[in-house]
N, C-alpha and C positions, 0 to 999 in steps of 0.2 A: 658875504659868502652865501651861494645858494643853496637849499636842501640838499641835493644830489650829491654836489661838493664834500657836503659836512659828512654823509654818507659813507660816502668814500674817503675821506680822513681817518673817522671814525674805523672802519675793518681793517686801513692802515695801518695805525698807531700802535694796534698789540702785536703786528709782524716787523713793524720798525723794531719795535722794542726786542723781540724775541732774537732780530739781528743785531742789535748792540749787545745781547748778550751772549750772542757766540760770537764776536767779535773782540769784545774785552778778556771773557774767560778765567779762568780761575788765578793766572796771576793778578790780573789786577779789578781782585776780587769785590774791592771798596768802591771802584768806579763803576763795576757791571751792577751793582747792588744797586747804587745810590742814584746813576741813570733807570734803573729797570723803574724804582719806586716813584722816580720825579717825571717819567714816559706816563706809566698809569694814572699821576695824577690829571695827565690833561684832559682823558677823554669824559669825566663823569660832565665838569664844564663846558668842553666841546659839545657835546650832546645835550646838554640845556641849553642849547641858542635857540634848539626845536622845538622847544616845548611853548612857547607861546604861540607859533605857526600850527602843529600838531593840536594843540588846545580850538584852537579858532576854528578848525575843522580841513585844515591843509595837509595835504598825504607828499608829502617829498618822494619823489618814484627817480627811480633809475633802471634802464632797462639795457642789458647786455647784450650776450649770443644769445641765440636759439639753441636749448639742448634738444631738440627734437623739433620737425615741423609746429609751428604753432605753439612751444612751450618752448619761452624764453627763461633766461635767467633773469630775473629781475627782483627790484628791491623795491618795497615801498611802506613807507613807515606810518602808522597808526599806535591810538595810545595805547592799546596793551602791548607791542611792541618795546613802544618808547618807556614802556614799564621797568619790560626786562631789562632792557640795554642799560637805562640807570642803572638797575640793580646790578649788573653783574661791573657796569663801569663803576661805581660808587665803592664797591667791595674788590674790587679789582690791586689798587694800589694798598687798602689797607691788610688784603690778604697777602702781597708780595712785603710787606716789610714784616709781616706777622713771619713769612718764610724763611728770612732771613736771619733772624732771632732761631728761631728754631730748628732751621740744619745747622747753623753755627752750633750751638748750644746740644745739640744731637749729635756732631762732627759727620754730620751724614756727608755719603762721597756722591760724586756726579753733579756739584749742584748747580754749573751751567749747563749741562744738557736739561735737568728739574726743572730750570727757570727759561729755558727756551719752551719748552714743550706746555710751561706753563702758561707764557703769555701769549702762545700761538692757541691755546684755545677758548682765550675772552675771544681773540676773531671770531673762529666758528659761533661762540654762543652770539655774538653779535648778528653776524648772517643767518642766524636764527629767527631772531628778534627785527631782523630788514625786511624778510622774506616775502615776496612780494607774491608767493603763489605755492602751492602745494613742492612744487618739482624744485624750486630753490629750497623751500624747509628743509626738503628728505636731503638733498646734498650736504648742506651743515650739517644737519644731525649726524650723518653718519662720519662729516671730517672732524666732528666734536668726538667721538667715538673712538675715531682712529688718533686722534690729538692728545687726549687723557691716557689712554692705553698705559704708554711709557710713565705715568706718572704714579698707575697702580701697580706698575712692575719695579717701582723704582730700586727698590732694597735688590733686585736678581735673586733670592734664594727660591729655594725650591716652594716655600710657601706663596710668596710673591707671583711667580709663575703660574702657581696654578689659582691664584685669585685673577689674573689677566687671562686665563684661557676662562673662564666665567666671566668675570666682565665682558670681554669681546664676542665669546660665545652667544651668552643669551642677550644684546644687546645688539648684537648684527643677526642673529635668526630672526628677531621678530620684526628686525624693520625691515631688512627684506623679503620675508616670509608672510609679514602679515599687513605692517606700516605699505611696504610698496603695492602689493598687491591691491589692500585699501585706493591707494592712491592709483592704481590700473585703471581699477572697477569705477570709479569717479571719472574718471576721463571719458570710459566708454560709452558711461550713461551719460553724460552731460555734454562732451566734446572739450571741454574747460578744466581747466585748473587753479583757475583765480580764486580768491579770496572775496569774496564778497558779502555786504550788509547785507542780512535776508537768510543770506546761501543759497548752494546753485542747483540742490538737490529736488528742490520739489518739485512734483512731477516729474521724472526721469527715473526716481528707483521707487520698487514697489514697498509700501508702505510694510507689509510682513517682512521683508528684510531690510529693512533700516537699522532693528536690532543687530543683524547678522554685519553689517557694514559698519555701526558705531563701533562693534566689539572689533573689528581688525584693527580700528585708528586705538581704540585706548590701553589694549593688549601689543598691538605694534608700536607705540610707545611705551617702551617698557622701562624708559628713563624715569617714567612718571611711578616706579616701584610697586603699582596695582599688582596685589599678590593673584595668581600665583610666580609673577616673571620677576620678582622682589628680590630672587636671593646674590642677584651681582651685586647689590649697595652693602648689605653687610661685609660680606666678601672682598669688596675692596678696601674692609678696614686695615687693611695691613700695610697700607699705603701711607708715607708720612702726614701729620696733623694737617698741615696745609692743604693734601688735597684731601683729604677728608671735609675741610672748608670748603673746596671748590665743589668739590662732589655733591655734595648734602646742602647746598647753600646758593652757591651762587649761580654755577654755569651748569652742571648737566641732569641734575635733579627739576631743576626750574626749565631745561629746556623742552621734556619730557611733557610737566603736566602745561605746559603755553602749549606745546602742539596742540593738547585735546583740547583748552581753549579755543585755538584758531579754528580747530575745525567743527568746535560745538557752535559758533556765534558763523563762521564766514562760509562754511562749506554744509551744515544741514542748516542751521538758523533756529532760533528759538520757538517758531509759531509750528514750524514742521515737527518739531519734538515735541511739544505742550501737545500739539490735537491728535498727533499717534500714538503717544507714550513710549515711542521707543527708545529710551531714556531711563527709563523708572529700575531696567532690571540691572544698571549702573550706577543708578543713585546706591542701593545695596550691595551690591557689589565693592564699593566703597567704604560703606557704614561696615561691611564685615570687616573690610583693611584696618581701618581707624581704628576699632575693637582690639582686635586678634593682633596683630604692632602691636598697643600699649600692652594688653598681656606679657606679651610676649620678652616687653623690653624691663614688665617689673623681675623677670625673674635672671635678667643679665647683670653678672659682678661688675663684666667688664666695662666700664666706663664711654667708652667709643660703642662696643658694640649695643650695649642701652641707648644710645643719642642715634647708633643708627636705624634700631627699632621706632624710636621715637621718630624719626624723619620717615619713616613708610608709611605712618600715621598722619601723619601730618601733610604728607603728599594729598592722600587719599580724602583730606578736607579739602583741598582745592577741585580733584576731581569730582568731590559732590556738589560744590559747586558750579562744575559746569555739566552735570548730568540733572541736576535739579532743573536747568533752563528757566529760570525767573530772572527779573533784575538784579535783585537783591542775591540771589546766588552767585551767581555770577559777578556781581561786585566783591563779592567775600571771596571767592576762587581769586581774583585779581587783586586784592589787596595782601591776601596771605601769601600771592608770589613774597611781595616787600614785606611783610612782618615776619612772616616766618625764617626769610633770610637772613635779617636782623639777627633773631633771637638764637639761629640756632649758631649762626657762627659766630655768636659770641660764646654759646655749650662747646663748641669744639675750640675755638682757643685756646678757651680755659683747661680742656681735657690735656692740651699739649704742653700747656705752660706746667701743670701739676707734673706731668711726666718728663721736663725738663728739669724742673727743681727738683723734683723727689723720686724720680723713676719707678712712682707709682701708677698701673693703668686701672686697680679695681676700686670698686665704691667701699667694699669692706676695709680698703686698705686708706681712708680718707677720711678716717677718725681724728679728730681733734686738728686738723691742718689746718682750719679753719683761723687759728692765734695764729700762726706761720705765714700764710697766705689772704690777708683777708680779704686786699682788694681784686684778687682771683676769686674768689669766692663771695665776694657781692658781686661782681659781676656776672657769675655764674648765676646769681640770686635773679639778677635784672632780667637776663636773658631764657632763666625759666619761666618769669610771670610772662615774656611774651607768648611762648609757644602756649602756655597754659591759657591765655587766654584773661589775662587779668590787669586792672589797670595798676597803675599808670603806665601799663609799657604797650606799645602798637596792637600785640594780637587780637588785643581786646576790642577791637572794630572789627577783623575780620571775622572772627567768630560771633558778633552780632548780625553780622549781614549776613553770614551762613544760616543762623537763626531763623533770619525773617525770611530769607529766603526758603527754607523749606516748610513753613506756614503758607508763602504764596504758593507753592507748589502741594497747597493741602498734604504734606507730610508731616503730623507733630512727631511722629513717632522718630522720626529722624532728629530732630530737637533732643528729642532724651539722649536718642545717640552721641549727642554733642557734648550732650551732658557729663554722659556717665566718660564720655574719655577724656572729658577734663580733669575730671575724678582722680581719672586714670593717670594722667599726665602729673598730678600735686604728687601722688604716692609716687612713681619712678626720680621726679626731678629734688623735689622737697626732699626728699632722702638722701640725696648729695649732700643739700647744704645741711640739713640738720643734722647728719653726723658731723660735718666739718666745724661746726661753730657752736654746736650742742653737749659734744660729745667731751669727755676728760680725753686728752692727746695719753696714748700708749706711752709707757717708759722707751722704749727706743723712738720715738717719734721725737721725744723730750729731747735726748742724747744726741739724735741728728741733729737739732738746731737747723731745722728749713728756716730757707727764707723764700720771697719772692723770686722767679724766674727775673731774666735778665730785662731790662726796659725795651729793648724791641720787641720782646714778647707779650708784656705785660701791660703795656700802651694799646694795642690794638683790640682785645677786650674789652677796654674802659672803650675804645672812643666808640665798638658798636653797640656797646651795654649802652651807651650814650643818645647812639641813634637809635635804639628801640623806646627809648622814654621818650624823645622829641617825634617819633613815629605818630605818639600818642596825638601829640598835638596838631601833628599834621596832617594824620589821616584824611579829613575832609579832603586837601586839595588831592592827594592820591583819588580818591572817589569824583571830585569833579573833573580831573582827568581822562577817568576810566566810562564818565557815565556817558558820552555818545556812545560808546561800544555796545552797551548794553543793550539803549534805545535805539538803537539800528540808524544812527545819524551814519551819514556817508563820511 
């Protein structure tokens, strides 16, 4: 099977699936479920035939229509691409059984239009992750957008609604307001739109607004939650656990900071930022997000909306890694897509399995569950030491190459910043688990007799609480993946 092929398989297989699931539908609820889960298992597979071709320095390109004179649609795949596409394939099938578990167990209604709208937007995030030039990006971005919409609006109440007039709202003003317009002013100066090692900007825009040009791509991704355009990801917490996983984790949080990726390494280039510094009023920009998120998330009860404080934070490490512009930054920006997706959805499983079994959502209310729940709550354990940054679990490589990287970028000061929101990150997450397993369980907690949520819930935690400790060990080949990216190999 040739690259192109696989490609195109690949954007397939999540609108196959989205059509078997409006085609089985709610009577025969057992075969739309059990096809949707065994569809998503194929593509994580599918998509590792590439990675030894992709590895060797082979770019699989497929090129469409022409959406304009001279700006085709087209696809072509590189490994921080093949990054994402993993991630969101790999999490794909085990966030649809984690669904399943969980609207059953919710008796939440709608949940073949949920699971159509669900598996039509790994597509988009995948045409993301193919995009083979500026003008293809922004069209997924914005059909990832219009894809999730339904899924923030799921429940229809009044609250619901007005979380999807905020999600849609400031999530289509800034990309087309600021992402597109970005992307004009690149065209006019360069004539191009391609993706290229180097980038296509030097010489073509004046070096004094290069600042003013970075800030439309990283503020017109506003998927990438850089405050101030931050407040749709809370906001959408009212949206069922599941896509709180997709959201925060796999497909539209991740699709956000890969844009400022692509166009930190392929459209300025790292030699063009290091010699003008337009970059540096980013990297802080950043380091305030990082900050100001964990504050923000230690003084949240609510369990979800903590985890979504904690992801604006944690966004905002990838983005200094690619406003640092070092190798080492830049690897840490690209490794934390896969750690931090790991770790955090396994924090929101567990938010939902707790709110399954005990129809608890606050941390004050998570006192002693720990004897009731406990393999929810190790694996909640697992999936904090990632985001936190600590071994044995994955983060702990991305946050050292965020490290070194801002030393190459003569930044210590930004180190302490790492620091101290690691700090930050033990106090909000450590406070889950040490009340849950610390704490004497209340007399009515005693009286309820929790148990664990039901096995399709309770499975899907373990197994990414799983992949965040095998993360550990495998970090390096993520990094030898990643490292032509860096080094500007073609």
């Amino acid at each position: 099977m040739t690259g192109p092929t696989t490609l195109v398989l690949a954007l397939l297989l999540p609108l196959v699936t989205s059509l078997w699931v409006a085609l089985t539908g709610e009577r025969r609820a057992n075969l739309r479920d059990g096809g949707m889960v065994a569809l998503g298992a194929l593509l994580a597979p599918l998509l590792a035939t590439l990675v030894p071709a992709v590895a060797a320095g082979g770019r699989p390109r497929l090129e469409l229509v022409e959406l304009a004179p001279g700006v085709p649609l087209v696809f072509e795949l590189e490994p921080l691409g093949l990054v994402y596409a993993l991630v969101a394939a790999s999490l794909w099938p085990v966030t649809a059984l984690y669904g399943v578990g969980y609207l059953r167990g919710h008796h939440e209604h709608h949940q073949t239009r949920f699971f159509v709208f669900f598996s039509a937007s790994i597509s988009a995030a995948l045409g993301i992750a193919f995009a083979g030039n500026l003008a293809t990006l922004f069209v997924f971005y914005e059909v990832l957008s219009l894809s999730t919409w339904p899924l923030v609006t799921h429940h229809q109440d009044e609250e619901a609604r007005r979380a999807g007039r905020v999600y849609l709202g400031i999530l289509m003003s800034t990309s087309i307001g600021l992402l597109l317009l970005a992307i004009v002013w690149t065209w006019s100066a360069t004539g191009e739109l391609a993706f290229r090692p180097g980038g296509i900007l030097d010489g073509h825009v004046d070096d004094g607004l290069l600042p003013v040009l970075l800030g439309l791509y990283a503020f017109g991704a506003a998927k990438a939650g850089l405050m101030p355009v931050h407040r749709w990801l809370p906001n959408a917490m009212v949206a069922p656990t599941p896509v709180s996983a997709l959201l925060h984790a796999v497909a539209v949080v991740k699709a956000g900071v890969f844009t400022i990726l692509k166009v930190v390494i392929y459209v300025f280039g790292l030699d063009l930022l290091t010699r003008t510094g337009a970059s540096i009023w980013l990297m802080w920009a950043a380091a305030f997000t990082i900050l100001a998120a964990s504050l923000v998330a230690l003084t949240k009860d609510h369990l979800k909306e903590r985890l979504a404080y904690s992801t604006i934070g944690q966004l905002a490490y990838i983005v200094l890694g690619a406003a640092l512009a070092t190798p080492d930054g830049l690897l840490g920006g690209g490794l934390h897509i896969v750690m931090h997706a790991a770790g955090k959805i396994t924090l929101f499983f567990c938010a939902g399995a707790i709110m399954v079994a005990t129809h608890r959502k606050k941390v004050s209310e998570l006192v002693g569950l720990g004897r009731y729940m406990p393999w929810t709550f190790a694996a909640f354990f697992v999936g904090s030491l990632s985001v936190i940054g600590l071994p044995p679990a994955g983060g702990s490589w991305s946050k050292w190459f965020l490290g070194t990287g801002a030393l190459q970028a003569h930044q210590p000061a930004l180190v302490a910043v790492l620091m101290i929101s690691s700090l930050l990150n033990i106090a909000y997450l450590m406070d889950v688990v040490g009340k849950a397993f610390f704490l004497p369980p209340p007399d009515t907690t005693v009286r309820a007799g929790y148990r664990e949520a039901s096995t399709l819930t309770l499975v899907p935690p373990l197994i990414t609480a799983g992949l965040s400790l095998l993360l550990f060990l495998g970090g390096a080949q993520v990094v030898e993946l990643l490292r032509p990216v860096v080094g500007g190999v073609p």
